[in-house]
C-alpha positions as a Markdown table, in Angstrom:
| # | Residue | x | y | z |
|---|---|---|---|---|
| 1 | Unk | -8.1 | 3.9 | 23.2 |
| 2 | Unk | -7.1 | 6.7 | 21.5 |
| 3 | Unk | -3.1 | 6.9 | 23.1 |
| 4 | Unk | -3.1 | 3.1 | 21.8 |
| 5 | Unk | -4.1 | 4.0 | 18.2 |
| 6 | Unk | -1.8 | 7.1 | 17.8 |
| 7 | Unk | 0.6 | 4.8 | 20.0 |
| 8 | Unk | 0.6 | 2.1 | 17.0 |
| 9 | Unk | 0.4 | 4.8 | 14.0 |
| 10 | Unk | 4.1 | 6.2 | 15.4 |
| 11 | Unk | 5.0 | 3.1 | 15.8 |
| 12 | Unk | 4.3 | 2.0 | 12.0 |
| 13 | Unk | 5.7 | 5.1 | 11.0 |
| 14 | Unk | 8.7 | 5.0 | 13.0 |
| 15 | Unk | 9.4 | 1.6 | 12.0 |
| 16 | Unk | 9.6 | 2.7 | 7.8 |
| 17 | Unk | 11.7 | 5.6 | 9.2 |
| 18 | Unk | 14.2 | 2.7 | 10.1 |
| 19 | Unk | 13.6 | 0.6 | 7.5 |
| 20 | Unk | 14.3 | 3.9 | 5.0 |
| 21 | Unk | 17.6 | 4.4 | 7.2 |
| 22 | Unk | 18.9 | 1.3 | 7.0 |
| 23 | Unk | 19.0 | 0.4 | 3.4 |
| 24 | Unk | 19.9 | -3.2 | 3.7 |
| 25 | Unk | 17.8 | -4.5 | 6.2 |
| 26 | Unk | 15.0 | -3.1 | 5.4 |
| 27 | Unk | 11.8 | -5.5 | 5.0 |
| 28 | Unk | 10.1 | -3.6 | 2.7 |
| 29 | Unk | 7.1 | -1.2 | 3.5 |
| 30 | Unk | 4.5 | -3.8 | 4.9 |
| 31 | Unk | 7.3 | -5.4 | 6.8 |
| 32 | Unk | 8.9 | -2.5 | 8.4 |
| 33 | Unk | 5.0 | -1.0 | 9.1 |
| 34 | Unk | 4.1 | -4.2 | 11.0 |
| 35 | Unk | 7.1 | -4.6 | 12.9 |
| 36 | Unk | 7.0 | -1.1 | 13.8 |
| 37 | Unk | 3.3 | -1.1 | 14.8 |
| 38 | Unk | 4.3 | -4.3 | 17.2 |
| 39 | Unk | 7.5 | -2.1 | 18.9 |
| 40 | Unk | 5.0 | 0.8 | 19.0 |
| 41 | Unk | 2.7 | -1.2 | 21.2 |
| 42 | Unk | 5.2 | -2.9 | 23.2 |
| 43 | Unk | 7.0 | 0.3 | 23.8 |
| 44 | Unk | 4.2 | 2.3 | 24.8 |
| 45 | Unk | 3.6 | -0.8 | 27.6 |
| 46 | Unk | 7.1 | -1.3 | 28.3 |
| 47 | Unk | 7.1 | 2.5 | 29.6 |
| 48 | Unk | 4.2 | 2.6 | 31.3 |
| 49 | Unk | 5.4 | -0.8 | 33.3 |
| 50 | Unk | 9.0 | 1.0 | 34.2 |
| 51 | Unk | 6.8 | 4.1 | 35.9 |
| 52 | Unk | 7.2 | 6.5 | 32.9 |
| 53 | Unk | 3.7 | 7.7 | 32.5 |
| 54 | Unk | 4.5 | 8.3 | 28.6 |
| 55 | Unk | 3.2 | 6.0 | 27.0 |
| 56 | Unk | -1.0 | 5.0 | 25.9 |
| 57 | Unk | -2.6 | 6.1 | 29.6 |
| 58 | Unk | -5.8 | 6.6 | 28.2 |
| 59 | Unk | -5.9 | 10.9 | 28.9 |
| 60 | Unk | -6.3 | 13.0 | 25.9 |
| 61 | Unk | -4.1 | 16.1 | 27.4 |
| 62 | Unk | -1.5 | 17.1 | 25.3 |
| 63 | Unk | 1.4 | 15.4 | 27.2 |
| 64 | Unk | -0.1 | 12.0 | 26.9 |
| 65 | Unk | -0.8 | 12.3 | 23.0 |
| 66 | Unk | 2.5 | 13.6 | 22.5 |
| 67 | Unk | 3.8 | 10.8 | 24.9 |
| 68 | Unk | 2.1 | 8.0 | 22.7 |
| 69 | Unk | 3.8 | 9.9 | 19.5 |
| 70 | Unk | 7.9 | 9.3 | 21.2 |
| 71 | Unk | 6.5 | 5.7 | 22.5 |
| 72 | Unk | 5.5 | 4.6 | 19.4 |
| 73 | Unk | 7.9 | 6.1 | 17.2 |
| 74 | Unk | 11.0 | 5.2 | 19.0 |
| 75 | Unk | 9.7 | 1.7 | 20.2 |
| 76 | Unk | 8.5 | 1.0 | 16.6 |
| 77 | Unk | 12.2 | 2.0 | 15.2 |
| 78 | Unk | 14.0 | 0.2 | 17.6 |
| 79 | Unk | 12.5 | -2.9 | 17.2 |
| 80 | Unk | 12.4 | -2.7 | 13.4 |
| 81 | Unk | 16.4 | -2.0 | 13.6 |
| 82 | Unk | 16.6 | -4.9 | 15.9 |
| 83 | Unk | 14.7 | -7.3 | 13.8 |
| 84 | Unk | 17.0 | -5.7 | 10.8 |
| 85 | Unk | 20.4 | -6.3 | 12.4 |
| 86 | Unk | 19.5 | -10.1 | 13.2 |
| 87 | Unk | 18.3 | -10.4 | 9.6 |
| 88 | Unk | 21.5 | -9.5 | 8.6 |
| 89 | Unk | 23.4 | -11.7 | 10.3 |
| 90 | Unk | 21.4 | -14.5 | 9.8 |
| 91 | Unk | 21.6 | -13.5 | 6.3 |
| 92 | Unk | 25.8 | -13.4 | 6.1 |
């Protein structure tokens, strides 16, 4: 439960990082936090599906925390520059 959590944190966090980076498609701070915390879920899952046990296995060893922390953070940034590049071009 824990790996989630931290898992959906990253994932907020990393979605503002991309938010911050990308200037124009940025949805603002509540925006970018809950797209991020939904590609911090999904990308924690989406590696524990493919085989790579990095993502929220439930363990509180070191690797698995710092496993949740790149899950969440990278799944919550690409998702959040997804959802920002289609905003764009729906917004051209």
């Amino acid at each position: 439960m824990v790996a989630w959590i931290i898992s959906l944190l990253t994932g907020a966090l990393g979605g503002n990082l991309a938010g911050s980076l990308m200037k124009g498609s940025s949805l603002g701070m509540l925006g970018n936090s809950i797209v991020g915390i939904l590609g911090g879920g999904m990308g924690g899952g989406l590696l524990q599906m493919i085989g790579v046990d990095a993502g929220p296995s439930g363990g509180m060893d070191i690797a698995s925390i710092l496993g949740s922390v790149a899950s969440g953070g990278v799944g919550g940034g690409v998702l959040m520059a997804i959802v920002g590049f289609i905003r764009s071009i729906i917004g051209k």
